[in-house]
C-alpha positions in Angstrom: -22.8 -9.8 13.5 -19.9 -11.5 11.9 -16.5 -9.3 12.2 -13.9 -12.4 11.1 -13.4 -9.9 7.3 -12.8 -6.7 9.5 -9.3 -7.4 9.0 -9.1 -9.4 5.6 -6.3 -8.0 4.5 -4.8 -5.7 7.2 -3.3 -8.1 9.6 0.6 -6.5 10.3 4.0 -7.4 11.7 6.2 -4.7 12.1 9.6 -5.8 11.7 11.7 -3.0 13.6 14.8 -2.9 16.2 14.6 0.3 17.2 11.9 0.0 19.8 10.5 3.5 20.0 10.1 3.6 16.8 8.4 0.2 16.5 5.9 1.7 19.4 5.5 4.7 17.0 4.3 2.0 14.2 2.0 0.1 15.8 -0.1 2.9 17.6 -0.3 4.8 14.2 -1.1 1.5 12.0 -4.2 0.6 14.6 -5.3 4.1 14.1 -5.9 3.7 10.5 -8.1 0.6 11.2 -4.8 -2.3 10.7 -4.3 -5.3 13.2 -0.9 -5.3 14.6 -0.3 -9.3 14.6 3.5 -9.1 16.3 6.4 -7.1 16.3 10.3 -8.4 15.7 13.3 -6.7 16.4 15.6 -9.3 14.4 15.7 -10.9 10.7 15.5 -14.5 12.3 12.7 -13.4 14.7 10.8 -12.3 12.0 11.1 -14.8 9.4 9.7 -17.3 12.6 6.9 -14.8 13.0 6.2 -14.4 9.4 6.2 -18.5 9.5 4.0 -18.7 12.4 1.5 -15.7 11.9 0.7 -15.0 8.3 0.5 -11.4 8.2 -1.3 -10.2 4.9 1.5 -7.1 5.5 4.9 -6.8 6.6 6.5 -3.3 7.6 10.1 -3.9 7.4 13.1 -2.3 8.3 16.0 -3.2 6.3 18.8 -2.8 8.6 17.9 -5.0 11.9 19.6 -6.7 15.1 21.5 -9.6 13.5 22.9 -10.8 10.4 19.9 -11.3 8.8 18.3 -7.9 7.1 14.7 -7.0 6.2 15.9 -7.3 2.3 16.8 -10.8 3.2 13.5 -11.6 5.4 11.7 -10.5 2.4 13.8 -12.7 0.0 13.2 -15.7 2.2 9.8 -15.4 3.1 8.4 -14.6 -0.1 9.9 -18.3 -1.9 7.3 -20.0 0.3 4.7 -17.4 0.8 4.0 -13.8 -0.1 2.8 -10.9 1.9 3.1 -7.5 1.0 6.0 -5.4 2.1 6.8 -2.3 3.0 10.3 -1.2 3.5 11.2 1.3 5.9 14.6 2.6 6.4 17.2 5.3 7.3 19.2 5.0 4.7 17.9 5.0 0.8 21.1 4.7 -0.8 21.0 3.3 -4.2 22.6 -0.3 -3.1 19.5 -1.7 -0.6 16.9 0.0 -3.0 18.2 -1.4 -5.9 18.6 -5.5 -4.0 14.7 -4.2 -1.8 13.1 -3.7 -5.6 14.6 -6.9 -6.8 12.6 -9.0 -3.9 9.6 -6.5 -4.6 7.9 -4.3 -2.4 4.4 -2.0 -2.2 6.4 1.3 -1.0 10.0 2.1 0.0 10.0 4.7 2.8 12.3 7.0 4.5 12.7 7.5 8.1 11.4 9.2 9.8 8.3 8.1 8.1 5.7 10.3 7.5 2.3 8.8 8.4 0.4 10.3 5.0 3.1 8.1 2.8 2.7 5.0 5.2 -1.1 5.1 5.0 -1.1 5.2 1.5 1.0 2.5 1.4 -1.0 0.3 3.5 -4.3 1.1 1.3 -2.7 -0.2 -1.7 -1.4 -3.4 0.5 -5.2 -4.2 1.0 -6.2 -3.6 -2.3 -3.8 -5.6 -3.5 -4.8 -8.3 -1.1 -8.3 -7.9 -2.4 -7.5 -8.3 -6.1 -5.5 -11.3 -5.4 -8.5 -12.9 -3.7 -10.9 -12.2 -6.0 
């Protein structure tokens, strides 16, 4: 049997400094059926990974280890190429949502995050995925 489609869509890189919580992601993603391609702890990191991998999904914290933030990770990546994204953050304030909705985004969630909310937003990541591939 042929399983190279079980993951069309649902290939992940968590983008994610705090380690713990990055842990915390990638065991509850695989549960819900997702393929956890790489995990980066820094804004350059990631936009290497992104580059490398191809992940059809990017969870993405917006404050990380360096310079670089997940706002401008999305920014980058998605001049050349464009997987969905899901922002994760401690801190919603009106300033990053406003500049995270300008780059674009599936969901914008609040840690900590509760694994209903990030589900759902990973379901509409594949659907989306699917409706640009048809």
């Amino acid at each position: 049997m042929d399983r190279s489609n079980d993951h069309f869509g649902k290939r992940v890189l968590i983008v994610e400094d705090e380690m713990i919580l990055a842990v915390i992601l990638e065991k509850t993603i695989e549960k819900f059926g997702f393929e956890i391609v790489g995990k980066a702890t820094s804004g350059e990191k990631a936009i290497r990974m992104i580059e490398e991998l191809r992940p059809d999904i990017i969870t993405v914290d917006i404050h990380l280890d360096d310079s670089t933030d997940g706002i401008t990770v999305a920014e980058i990546i998605q001049q050349y190429y464009s997987p969905e994204v899901i922002f994760i953050t401690g801190n919603s304030d009106s300033l990053n949502y406003t500049r995270a909705k300008e780059v674009g985004f599936v969901a914008f969630l609040t840690k900590p995050v509760q694994k209903e909310e990030l589900k759902t937003a990973l379901k509409k990541c594949v659907l989306l995925k699917e409706k640009g591939a048809a």
